[in-house]
C-alpha positions as CSV (number, residue, x, y, z in Angstrom):
1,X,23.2,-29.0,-43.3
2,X,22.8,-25.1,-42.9
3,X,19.3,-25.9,-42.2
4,X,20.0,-27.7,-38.5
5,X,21.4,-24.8,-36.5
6,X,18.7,-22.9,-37.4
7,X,15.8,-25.4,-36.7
8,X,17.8,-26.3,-33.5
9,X,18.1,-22.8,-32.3
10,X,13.7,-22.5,-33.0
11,X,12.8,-25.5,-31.1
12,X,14.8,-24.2,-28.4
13,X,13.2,-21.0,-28.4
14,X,10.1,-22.3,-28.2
15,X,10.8,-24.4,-25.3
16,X,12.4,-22.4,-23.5
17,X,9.1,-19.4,-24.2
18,X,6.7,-22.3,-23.3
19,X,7.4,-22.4,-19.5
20,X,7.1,-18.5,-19.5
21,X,4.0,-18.4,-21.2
22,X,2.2,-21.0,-18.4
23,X,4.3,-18.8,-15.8
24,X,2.0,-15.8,-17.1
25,X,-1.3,-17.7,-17.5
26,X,-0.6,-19.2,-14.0
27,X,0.2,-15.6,-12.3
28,X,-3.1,-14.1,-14.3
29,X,-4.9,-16.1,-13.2
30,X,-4.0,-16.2,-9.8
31,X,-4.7,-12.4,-9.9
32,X,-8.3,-12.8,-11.5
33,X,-9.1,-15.3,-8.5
34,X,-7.8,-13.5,-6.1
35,X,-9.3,-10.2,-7.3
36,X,-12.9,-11.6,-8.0
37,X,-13.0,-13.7,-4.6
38,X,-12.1,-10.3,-3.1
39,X,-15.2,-8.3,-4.9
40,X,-17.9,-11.3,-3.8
41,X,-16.7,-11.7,-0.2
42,X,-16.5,-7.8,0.2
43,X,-20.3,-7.4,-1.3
44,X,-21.5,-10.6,0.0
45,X,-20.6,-9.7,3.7
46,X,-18.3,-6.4,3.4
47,X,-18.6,-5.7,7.9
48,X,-17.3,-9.4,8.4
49,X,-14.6,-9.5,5.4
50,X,-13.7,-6.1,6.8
51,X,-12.8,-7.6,10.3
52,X,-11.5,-11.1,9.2
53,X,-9.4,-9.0,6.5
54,X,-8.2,-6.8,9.2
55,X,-7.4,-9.3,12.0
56,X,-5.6,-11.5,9.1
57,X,-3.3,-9.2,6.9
58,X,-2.6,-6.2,8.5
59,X,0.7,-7.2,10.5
60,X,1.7,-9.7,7.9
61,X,1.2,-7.5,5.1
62,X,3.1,-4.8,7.1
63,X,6.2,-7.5,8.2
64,X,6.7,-7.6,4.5
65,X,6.8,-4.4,3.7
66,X,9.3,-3.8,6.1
67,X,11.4,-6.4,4.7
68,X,10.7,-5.2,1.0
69,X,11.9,-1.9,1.9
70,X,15.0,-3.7,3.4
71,X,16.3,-5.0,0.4
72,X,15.4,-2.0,-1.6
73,X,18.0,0.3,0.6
74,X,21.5,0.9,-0.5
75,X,24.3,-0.3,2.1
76,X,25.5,2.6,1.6
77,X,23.5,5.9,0.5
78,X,26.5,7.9,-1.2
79,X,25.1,10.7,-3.2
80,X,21.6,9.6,-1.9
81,X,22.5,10.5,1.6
82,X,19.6,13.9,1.6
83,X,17.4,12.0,-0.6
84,X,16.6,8.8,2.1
85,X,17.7,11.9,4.7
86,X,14.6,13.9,3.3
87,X,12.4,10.4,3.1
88,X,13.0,9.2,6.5
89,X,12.6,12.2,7.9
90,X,9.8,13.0,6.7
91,X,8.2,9.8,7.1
92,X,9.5,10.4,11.2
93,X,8.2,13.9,11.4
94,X,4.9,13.5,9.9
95,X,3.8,10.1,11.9
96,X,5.0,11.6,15.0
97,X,2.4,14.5,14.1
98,X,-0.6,12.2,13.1
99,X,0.1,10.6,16.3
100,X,0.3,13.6,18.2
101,X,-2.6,15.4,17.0
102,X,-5.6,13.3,18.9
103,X,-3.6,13.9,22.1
104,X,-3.4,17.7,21.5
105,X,-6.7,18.0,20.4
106,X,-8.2,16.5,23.2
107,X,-5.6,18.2,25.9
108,X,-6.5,21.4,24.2
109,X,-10.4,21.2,23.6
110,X,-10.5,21.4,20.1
111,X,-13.2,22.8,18.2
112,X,-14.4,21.1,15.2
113,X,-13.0,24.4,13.1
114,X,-9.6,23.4,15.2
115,X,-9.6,19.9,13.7
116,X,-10.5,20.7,10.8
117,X,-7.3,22.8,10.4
118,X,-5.2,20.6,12.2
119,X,-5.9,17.8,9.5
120,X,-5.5,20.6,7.0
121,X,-2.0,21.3,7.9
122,X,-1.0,18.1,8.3
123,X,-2.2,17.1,4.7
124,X,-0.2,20.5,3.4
125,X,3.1,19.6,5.0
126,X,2.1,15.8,3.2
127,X,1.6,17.2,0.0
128,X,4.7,19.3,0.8
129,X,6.9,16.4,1.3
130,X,5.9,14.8,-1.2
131,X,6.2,17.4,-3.8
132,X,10.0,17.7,-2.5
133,X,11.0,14.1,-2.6
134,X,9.7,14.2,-6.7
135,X,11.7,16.8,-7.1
136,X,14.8,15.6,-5.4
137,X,14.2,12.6,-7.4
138,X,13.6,14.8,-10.9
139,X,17.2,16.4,-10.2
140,X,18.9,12.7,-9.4
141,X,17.3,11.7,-13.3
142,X,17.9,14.8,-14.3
143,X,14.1,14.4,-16.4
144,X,11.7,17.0,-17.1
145,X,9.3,14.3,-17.3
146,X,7.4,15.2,-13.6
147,X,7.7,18.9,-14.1
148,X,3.7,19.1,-13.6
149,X,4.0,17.7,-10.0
150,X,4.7,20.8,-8.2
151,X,1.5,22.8,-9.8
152,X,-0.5,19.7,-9.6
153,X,0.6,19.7,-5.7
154,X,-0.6,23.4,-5.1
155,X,-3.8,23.0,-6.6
156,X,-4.3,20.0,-4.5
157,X,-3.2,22.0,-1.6
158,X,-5.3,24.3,-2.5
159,X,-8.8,21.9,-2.5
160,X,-7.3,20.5,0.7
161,X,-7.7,23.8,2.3
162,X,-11.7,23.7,1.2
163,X,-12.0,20.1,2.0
164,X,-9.6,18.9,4.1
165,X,-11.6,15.8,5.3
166,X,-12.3,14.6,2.0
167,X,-8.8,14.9,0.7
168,X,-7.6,12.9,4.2
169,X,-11.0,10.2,2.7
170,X,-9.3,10.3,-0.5
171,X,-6.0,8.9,1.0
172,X,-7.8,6.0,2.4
173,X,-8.9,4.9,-0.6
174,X,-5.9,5.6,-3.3
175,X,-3.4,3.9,-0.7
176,X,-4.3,0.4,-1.4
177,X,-3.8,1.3,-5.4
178,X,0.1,2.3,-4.4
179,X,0.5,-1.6,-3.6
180,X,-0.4,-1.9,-7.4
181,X,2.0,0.3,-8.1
182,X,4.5,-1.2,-6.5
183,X,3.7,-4.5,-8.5
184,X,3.6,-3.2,-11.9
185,X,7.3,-1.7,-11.4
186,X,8.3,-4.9,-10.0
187,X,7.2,-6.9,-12.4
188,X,8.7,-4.3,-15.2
189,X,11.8,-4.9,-13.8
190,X,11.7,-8.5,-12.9
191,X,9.4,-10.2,-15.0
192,X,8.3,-8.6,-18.2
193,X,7.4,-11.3,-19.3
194,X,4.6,-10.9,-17.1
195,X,3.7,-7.6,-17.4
196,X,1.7,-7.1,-20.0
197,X,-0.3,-9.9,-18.8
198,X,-0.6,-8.0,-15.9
199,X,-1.6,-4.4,-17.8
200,X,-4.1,-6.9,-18.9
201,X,-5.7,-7.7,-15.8
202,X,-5.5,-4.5,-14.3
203,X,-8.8,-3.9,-16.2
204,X,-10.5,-6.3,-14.1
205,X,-10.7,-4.1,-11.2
206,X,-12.6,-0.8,-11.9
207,X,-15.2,-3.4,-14.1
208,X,-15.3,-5.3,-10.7
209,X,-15.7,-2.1,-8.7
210,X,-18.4,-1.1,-10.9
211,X,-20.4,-4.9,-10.8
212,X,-19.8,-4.0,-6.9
213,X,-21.3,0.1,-6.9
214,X,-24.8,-1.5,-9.2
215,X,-24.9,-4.3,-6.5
216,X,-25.1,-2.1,-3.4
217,X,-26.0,1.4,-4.8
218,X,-29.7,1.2,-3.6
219,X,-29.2,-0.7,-0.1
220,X,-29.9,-0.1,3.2
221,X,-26.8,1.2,5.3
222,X,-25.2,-1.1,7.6
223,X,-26.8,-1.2,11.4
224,X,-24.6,0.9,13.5
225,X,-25.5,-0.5,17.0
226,X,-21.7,-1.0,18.3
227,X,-18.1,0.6,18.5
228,X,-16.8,-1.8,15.9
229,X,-19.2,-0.7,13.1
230,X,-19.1,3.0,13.8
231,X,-15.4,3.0,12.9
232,X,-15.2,0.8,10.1
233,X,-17.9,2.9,8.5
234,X,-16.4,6.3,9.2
235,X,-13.1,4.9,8.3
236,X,-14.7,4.1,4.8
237,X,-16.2,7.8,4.7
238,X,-20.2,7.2,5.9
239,X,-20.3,10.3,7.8
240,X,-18.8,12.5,5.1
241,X,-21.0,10.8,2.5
242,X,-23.9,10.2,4.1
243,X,-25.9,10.3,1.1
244,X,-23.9,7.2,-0.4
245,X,-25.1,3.8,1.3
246,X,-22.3,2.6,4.4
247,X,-22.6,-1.0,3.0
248,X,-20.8,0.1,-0.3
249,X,-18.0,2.1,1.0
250,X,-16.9,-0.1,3.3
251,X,-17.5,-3.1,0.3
252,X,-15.2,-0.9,-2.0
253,X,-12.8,0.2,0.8
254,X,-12.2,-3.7,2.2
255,X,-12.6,-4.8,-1.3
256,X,-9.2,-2.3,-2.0
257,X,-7.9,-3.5,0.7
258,X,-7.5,-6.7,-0.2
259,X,-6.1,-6.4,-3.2
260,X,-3.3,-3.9,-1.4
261,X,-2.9,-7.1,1.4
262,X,-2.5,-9.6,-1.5
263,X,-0.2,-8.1,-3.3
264,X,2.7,-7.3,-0.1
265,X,2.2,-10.9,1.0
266,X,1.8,-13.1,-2.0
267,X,3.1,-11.1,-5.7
268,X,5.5,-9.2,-4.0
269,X,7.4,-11.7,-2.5
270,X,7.0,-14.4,-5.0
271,X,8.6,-11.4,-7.8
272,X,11.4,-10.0,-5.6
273,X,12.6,-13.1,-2.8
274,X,14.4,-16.1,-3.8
275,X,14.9,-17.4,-1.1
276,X,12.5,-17.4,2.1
277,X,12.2,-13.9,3.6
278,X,13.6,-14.1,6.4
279,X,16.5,-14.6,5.2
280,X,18.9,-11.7,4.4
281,X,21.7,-13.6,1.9
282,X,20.7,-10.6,-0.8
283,X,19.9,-7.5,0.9
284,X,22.5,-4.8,0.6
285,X,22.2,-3.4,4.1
286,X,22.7,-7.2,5.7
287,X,26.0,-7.2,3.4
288,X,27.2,-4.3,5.1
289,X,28.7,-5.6,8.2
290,X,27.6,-8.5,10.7
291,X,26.2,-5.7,12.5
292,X,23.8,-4.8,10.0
293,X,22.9,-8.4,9.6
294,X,21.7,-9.0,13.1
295,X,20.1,-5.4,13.5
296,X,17.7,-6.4,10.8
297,X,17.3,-10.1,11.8
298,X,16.6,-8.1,14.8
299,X,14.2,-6.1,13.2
300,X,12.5,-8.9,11.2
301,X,11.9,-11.1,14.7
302,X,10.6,-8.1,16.7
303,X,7.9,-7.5,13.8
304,X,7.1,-11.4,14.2
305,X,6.3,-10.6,17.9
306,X,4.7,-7.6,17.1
307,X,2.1,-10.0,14.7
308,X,1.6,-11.8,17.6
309,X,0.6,-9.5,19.7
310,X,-1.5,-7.5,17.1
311,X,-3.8,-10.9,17.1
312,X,-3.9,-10.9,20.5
313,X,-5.3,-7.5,21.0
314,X,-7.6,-8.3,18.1
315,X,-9.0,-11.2,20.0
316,X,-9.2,-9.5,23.8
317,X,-10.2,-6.0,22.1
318,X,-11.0,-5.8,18.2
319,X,-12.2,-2.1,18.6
320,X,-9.3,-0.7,20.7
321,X,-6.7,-2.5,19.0
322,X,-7.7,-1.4,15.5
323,X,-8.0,2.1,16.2
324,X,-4.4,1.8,17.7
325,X,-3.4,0.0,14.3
326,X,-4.7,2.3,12.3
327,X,-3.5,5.2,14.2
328,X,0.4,3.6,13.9
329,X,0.0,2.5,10.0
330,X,0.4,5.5,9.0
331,X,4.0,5.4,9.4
332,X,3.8,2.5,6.5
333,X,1.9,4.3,4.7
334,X,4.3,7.3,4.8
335,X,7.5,5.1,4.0
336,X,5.9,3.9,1.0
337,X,6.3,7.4,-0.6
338,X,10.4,7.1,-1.4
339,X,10.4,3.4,-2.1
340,X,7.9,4.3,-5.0
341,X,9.7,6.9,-6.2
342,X,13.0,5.0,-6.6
343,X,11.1,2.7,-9.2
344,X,10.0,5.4,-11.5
């Protein structure tokens, strides 16, 4: 009889680890499919995955963001009040400045030397900001742990100053990795169950950037007869590398992209919503006050419209509206920073 609890309690253990074992087969492998799809289209036809990509994801993948950073704020900030002060601000401050900057230069008749130390400053006061919002998120932990971040952000300061281009390059291609960020603390949180699993799969991506560099090392670079071309190719760095062939940075870049537009409007959501996301049952700042609720359904609406439009302007004007896009994603880009930083 002593026996029966025992072999009771094991066979329920091992149902109940069964459906969270398929769980993590079924999101793995969700991630390799997604992930190896995303290497093939972007070296099979990297200019057109580029622009389909583009026309696709960007204001979906930027609607939920928004809403992810919704349920991530306090309803009230407390003791946090400089900390989201400090992030907000900064994220205000240095969008308005990146969008200022074309305007001044071209009112003002910049020189190349003048842009080139525009875009230096700007990435100092970056680095700057971000350097403060570690720290003011060291002293909250009260952790010695991220002690190296303030030398590590002068000497990058410091190579910004000698190449400030190709640290502002260097942006474009480690922001889509921050979405994988974003995941793996998620799912550390949410679903560890899963996250070794994903650890795991994480490996895929340099071998599939590597498959993708021996593919497209030796080709030709891609024709450059129209508006459209030009800037996805400088966007991906061709005229600061012009030794390195166009067709495999902007196969590498859209490629990165991908995976950072996959996981905002598929993992994300499937690890952090229960519900659909438009609804606002469980975020903090909805639970505040009625107010609050219908400012952000507000909010949530107004980016929906904004989608639509996007498309629009995609479809009357691909080249005008992305260089507007891309000229205004910054400020997601930006916002991303103190999010992050409440995860680790």
């Amino acid at each position: 009889m002593a026996t029966s609890p025992t072999f009771t309690s094991d066979a329920g253990r091992s149902a109940a680890i069964r459906p969270a074992v398929a769980s993590s087969w079924l999101f793995s492998a969700l991630f390799v499919a997604v992930a190896a799809s995303a290497c093939l289209l972007a070296g099979w036809a990297p200019l057109g995955f580029s622009m389909v990509t583009v026309f696709l994801f960007a204001g979906p993948h930027n609607w939920m963001e928004a809403r992810y950073f919704m349920s991530r704020m306090p309803a009230r900030w407390g003791r946090l009040w400089f900390y989201y002060a400090a992030g907000l601000g900064g994220v205000a401050t240095l969008g308005a400045l990146s969008l200022l900057m074309p305007s001044a230069g071209r009112a003002w008749r910049w020189e190349r030397t003048d842009w080139l130390f525009g875009v230096a400053v700007w990435n100092s006061l970056l680095l700057a900001w971000i350097v403060a919002m570690v720290e003011l998120r060291r002293r909250e932990t009260g952790s010695r742990r991220w002690s190296w971040v303030l030398p590590l952000g002068l000497a990058l300061m410091g190579a910004n100053w000698l190449w400030p281009l190709a640290w502002s390059l260097a942006l474009v291609y480690v922001h889509p990795l921050v979405a994988i960020w974003f995941l793996d603390r998620e799912l550390r949180r949410r679903r560890p169950d899963w996250h070794r699993a994903y650890r795991r799969c994480l490996w895929l991506v340099p071998l599939l950037l590597l498959a993708l560099w021996w593919r497209l090392a030796g080709t030709p670079n891609l024709p450059c007869g129209d508006l459209l071309t030009v800037q996805v190719t400088d966007h991906a760095g061709a005229s600061l590398l012009p030794s390195v062939s166009s067709r495999l940075l902007v196969a590498t870049h859209t490629f990165l992209e991908m995976l950072h537009y996959a996981v905002w409007i598929l993992a994300i959501p499937w690890i952090t919503y229960r519900m659909a996301p438009w609804k606002l049952a469980r975020v903090p700042l909805a639970a505040r006050s009625h107010v609050w609720k219908i400012a952000l359904s507000a909010v949530l609406a107004i980016g929906l419209l904004v989608i639509l439009v996007l498309w629009a302007g995609f479809l009357a004007d691909y080249p005008v509206t992305r260089d507007i896009y891309f000229g205004v994603a910054v400020l997601h880009v930006l916002a991303e920073v103190p999010f992050l930083l409440r995860l680790l």
